[in-house]
C-alpha positions as CSV (number, residue, x, y, z in Angstrom):
1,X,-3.9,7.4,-18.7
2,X,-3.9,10.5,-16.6
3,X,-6.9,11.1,-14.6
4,X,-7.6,7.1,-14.6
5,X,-8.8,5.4,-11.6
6,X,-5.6,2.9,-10.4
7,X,-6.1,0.8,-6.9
8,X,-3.0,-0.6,-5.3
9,X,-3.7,-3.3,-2.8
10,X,-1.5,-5.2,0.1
11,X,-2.2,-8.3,1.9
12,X,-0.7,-8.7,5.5
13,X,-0.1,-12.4,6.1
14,X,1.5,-13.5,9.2
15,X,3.3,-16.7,8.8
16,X,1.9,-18.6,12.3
17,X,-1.7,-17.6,11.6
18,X,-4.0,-15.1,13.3
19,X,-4.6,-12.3,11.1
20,X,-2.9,-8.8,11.0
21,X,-4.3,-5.2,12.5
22,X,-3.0,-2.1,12.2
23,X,-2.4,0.2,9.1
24,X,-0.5,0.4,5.6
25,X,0.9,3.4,4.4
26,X,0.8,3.2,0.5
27,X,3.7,5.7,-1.2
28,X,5.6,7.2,-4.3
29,X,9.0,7.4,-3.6
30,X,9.3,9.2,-0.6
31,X,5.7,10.8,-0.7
32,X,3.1,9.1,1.4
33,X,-0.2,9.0,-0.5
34,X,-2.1,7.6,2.0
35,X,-2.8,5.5,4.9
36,X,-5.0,2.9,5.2
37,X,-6.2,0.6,8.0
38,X,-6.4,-3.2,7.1
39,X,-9.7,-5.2,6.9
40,X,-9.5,-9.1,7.0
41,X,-5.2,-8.5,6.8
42,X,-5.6,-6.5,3.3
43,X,-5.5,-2.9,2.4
44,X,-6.4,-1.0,-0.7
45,X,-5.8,2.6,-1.8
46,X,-7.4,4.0,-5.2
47,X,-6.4,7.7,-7.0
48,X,-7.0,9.2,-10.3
49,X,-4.9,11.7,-8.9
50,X,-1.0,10.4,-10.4
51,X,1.0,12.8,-12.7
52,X,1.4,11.4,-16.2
53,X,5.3,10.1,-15.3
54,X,6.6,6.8,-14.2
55,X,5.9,6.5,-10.1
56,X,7.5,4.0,-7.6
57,X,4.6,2.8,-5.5
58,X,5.6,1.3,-1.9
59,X,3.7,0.4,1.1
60,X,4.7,-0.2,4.8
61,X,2.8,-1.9,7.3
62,X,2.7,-0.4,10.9
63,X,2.7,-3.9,12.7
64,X,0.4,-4.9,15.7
65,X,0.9,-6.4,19.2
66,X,1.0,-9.8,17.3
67,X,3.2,-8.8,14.3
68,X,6.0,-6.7,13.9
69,X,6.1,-4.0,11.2
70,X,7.7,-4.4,7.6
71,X,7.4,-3.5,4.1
72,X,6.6,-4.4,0.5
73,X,7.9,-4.4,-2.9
74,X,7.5,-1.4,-5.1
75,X,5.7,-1.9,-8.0
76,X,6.4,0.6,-10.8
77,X,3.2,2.5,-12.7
78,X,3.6,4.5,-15.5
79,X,0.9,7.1,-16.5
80,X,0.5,8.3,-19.5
């Protein structure tokens, strides 16, 4: 529901260990929302600030000198 509290979360996880630095940008569509920097490999992002439509919510991560950059899946979040 509009005005609603949502948190979208990533996990970083490297696939030889060690545990990813750096940031995530969290986004809808094309619009960055926010970036985040990662604690323990995860970062979270919370607004009550989404339009009541249907948004595609995306994150990319910005990599470290360990672990290169990449990206997520969107998830789809409809408010109503």
């Amino acid at each position: 529901m509009s005005g609603q509290a949502v948190t979208f979360t990533a996990t970083v996880v490297g696939n030889y260990g060690g545990t990813p630095t750096g940031t995530v940008t969290f986004t809808d569509g094309t619009t960055a929302l926010k970036t985040v920097k990662l604690s323990g490999g995860t970062a979270s992002y919370t607004t009550s600030s989404l339009s009541s439509t249907t948004h595609s919510i995306s994150c990319s991560y910005s990599g470290d000198s360990n672990f290169q950059p990449g990206g997520c899946n969107t998830v789809t979040q409809t408010v109503q």
